[in-house]
C-alpha positions in Angstrom: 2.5 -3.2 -21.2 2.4 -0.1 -19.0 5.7 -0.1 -16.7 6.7 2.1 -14.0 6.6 5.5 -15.3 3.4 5.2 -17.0 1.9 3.3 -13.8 3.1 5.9 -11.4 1.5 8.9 -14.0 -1.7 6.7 -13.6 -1.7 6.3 -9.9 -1.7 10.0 -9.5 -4.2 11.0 -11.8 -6.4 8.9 -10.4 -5.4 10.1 -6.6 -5.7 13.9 -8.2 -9.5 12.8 -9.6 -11.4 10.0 -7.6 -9.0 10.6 -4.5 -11.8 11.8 -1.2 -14.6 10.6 -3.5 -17.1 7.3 -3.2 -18.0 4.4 -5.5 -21.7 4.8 -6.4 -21.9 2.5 -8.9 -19.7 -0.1 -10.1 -20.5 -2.6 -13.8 -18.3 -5.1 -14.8 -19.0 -6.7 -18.4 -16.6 -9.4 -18.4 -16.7 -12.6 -16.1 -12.9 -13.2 -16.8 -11.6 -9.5 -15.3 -12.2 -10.9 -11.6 -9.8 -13.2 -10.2 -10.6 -13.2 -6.5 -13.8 -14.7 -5.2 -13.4 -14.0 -1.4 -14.7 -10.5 -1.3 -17.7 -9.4 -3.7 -16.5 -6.1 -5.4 -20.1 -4.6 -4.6 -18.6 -4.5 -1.0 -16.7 -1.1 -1.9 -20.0 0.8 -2.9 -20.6 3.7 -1.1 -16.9 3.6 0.3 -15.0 6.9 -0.3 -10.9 6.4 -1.9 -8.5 7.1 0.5 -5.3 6.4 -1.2 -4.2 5.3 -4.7 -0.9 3.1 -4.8 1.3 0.9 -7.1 2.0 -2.5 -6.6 4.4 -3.3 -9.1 2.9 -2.8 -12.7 -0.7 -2.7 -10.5 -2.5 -0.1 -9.0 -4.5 -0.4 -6.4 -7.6 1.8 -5.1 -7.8 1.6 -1.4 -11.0 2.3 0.5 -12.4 3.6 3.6 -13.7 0.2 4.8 -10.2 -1.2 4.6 -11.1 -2.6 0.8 -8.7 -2.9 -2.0 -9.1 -3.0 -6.0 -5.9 -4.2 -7.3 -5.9 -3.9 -10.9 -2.8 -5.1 -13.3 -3.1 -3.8 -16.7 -1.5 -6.4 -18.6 -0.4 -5.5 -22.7 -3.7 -3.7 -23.5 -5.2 -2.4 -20.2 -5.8 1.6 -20.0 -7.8 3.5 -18.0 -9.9 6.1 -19.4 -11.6 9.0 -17.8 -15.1 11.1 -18.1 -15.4 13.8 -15.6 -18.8 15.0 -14.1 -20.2 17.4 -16.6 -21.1 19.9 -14.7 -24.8 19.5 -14.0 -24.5 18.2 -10.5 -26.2 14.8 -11.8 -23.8 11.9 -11.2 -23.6 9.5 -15.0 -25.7 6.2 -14.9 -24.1 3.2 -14.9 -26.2 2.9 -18.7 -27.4 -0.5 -20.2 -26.3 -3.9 -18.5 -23.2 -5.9 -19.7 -23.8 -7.3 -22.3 -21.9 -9.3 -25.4 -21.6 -5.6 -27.4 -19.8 -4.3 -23.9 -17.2 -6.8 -23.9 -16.4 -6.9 -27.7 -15.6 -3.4 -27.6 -13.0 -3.7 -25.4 -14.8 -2.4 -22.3 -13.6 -4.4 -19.3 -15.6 -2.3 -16.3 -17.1 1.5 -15.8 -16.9 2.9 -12.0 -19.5 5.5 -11.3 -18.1 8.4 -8.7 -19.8 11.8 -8.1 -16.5 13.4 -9.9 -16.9 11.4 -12.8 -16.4 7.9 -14.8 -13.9 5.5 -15.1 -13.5 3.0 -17.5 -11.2 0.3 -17.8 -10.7 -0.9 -21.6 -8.5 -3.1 -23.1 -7.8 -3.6 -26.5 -7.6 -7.1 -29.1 -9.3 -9.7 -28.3 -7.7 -11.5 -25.8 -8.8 -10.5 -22.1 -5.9 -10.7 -19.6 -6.4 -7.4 -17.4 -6.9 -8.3 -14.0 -8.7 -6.8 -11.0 -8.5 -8.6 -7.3 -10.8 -7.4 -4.3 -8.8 -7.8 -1.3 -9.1 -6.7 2.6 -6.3 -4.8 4.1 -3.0 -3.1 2.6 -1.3 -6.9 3.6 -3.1 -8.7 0.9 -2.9 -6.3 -1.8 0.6 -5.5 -1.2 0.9 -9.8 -1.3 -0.7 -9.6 -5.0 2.9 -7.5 -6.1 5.7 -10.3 -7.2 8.5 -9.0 -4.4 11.2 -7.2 -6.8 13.1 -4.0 -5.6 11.8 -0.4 -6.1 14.6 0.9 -7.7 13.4 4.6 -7.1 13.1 4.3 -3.4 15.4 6.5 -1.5 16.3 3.3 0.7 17.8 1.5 -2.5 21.3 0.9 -2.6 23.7 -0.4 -5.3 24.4 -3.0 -2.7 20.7 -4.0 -3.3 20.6 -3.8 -6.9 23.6 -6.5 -6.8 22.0 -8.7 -4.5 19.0 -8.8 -6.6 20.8 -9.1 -9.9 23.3 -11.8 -8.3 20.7 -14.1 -7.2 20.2 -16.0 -10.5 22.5 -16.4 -13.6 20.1 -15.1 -16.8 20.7 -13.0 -19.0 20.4 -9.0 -18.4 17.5 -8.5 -20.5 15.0 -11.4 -18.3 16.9 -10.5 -14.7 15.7 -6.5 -15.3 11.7 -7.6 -16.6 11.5 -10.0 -13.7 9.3 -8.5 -11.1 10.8 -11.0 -8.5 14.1 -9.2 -8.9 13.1 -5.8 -10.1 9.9 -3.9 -9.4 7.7 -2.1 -12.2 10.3 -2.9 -15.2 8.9 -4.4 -18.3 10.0 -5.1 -22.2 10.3 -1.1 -23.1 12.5 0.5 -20.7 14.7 -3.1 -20.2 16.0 -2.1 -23.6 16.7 1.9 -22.5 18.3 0.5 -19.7 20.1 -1.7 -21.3 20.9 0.9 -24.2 22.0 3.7 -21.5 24.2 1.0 -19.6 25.7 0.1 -22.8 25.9 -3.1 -22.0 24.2 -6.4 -24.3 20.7 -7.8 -23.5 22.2 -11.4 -23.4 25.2 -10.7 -21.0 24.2 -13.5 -17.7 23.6 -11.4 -14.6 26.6 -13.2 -12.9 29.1 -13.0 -15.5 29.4 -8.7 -15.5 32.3 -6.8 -13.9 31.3 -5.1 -10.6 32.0 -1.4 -13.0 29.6 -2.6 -15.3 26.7 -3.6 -12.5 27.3 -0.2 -11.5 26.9 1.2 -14.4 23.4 -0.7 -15.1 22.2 0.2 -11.4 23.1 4.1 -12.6 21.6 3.6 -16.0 18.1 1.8 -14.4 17.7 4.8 -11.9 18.5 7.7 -14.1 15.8 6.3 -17.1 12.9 5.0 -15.1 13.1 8.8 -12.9 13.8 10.6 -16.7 10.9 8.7 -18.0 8.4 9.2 -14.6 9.2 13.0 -15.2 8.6 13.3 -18.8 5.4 11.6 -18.8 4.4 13.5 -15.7 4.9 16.6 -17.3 3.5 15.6 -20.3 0.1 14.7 -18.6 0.3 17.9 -16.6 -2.9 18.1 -15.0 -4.9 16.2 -17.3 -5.9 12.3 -17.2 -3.0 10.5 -19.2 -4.4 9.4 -22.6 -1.0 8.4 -24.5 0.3 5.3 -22.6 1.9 3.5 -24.9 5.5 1.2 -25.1 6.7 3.0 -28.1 7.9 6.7 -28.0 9.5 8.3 -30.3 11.9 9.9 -27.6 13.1 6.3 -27.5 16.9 5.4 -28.1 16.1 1.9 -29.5 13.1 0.6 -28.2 10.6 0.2 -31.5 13.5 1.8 -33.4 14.2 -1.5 -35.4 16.6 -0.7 -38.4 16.7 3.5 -37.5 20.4 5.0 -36.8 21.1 5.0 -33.7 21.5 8.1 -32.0 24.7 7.8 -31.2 26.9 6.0 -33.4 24.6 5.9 -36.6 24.3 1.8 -36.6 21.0 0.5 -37.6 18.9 -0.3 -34.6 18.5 -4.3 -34.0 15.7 -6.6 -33.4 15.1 -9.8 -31.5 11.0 -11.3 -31.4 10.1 -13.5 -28.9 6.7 -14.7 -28.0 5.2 -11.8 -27.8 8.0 -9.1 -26.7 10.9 -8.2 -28.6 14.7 -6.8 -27.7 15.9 -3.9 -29.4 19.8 -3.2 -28.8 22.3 -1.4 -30.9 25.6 -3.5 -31.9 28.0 -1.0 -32.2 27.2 0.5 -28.7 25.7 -2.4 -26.5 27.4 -5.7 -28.0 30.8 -4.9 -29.2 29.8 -5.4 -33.3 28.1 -8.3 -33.1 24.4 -9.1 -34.2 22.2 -11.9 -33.1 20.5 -14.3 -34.7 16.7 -13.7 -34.5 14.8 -16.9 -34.7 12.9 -16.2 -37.3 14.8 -14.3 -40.2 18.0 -16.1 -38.9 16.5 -19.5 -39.9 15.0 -18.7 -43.3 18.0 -16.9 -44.3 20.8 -19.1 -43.1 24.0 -18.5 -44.5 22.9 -15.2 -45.5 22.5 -13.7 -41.9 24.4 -10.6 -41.3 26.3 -11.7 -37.7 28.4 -8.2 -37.6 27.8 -5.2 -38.1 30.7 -4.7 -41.1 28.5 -8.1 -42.7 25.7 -5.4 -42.3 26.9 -2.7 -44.0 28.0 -4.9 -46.5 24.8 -5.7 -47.2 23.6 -2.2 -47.8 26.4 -1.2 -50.2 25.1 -1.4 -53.8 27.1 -4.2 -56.3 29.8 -2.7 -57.8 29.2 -2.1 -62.0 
């Protein structure tokens, strides 16, 4: 799922390339991507963009007749980008939606006189969202309430109220957009990595040092990370948003060294996420059980890191 860095390299593409310019044309080929009924979308057309913001993990297109498209990517959402060609002649909206549209992953095409854009999303389940809304109230009301860690305004003070407020453990407190704005699976477990601190310590249970240290660690990855991908998109429309980057310290880097102490890289799966920590650095030696290898292997499960290495070592002849 896009977080906050990729989100906020979004937002200002988009502000750098349909920013001053009007919705000509708008096609939406599936019935599932709207989940607001009280404003028709077609009530933006011929509106010009005046601002592009972030909600959270959404992003929302605000337009001169005080409309708002709030879209939330979800896992498989992206935005993709076709400028005007050069010919003058703005792109046709092409054939209607039809099943072909929506199998291939193509969730809506807005026309603008700059150019195309396209939202896709990949697989085959469709959970992208987009809500028409009146008024910066309303779309700001669509974001689930959790702290901007990157505002200037944000105090440690803040970050302890947040992470006070209810006793889970590290790894759900961070990823909970009631607590903590814009923070999802990926940069949880750089946080978490950068802290040094475990995924499954409870939010109530750490030392006042070590809630500093993870307010530090949550400010100084989600700004590295905003940078970097800035940078990397330069002035161009961002085409690699993904979770896993090889620049990454543990997240996707199940059973790699880690690049600081040399320990393979650990994995938890969940439903449909998964935590990545390093034992040596983050949980004091100790490895948890993963529901499903844990189970089938039983006895056999390596539960420290020396049980680990143990494993690797070749019989003795």
């Amino acid at each position: 799922m896009p977080e906050l860095p990729d989100i906020e390299a979004y937002a200002l593409a988009l502000d750098r390339v349909i920013g001053g310019h009007t919705l000509l044309w708008l096609q939406l080929n599936h019935p599932f991507l709207l989940r607001s009924v009280e404003v028709p979308p077609e009530a933006a057309l011929q509106s010009r963009i005046v601002a592009v913001q972030r909600y959270g993990k959404r992003i929302a297109l605000e337009f001169s007749n005080n409309l708002f498209y709030v879209f939330h990517l979800m896992i498989a959402g992206r935005f993709k980008w076709k400028p005007e060609s050069g010919t003058g002649k703005v792109a046709a909206p092409g054939a209607p939606p039809g099943r072909s549209s929506s199998k291939s992953g193509v969730l809506a095409r807005l026309g603008f006189e700059s150019g195309v854009l396209t939202l896709t999303e990949a697989g085959s389940k469709r959970r992208a969202s987009l809500h028409v809304v009146t008024g910066a109230e309303q779309a700001a009301a669509l974001s689930r309430g959790g702290i901007e860690l990157l505002d200037s305004g944000t105090t440690l003070a803040d970050f302890n109220a947040a992470l006070q407020s209810e006793n889970h453990t590290l790894k759900r407190s961070l990823t909970d957009p009631r607590l903590f704005s814009g923070i999802g699976n990926s940069y949880s477990d750089e946080i978490l990595f950068a802290a040094q601190l475990s995924p499954f310590s409870m939010s109530q249970s750490i030392s006042e040092t070590e809630a500093s240290r993870l307010f530090s660690a949550a400010v100084d990855v989600l700004r590295e990370w905003m940078d970097r991908l800035l940078a990397e998109a330069g002035t161009k429309f961002p085409t690699k948003v993904t979770a896993f980057r090889d620049e990454m310290h543990v997240h996707g880097k199940h059973n790699q060294p880690c690049d600081v102490c040399g320990t393979p890289v650990q994995r938890i799966r969940y439903a449909e996420n998964e935590c990545n920590y390093c034992p040596t650095c983050q949980t004091g030696g100790k490895i948890y059980a993963d529901r499903a290898l844990s189970r089938l292997l039983k006895n056999d499960w390596p539960r420290t890191v020396e049980e680990l290495e143990r494993l690797d070592r070749p019989p003795r002849t």
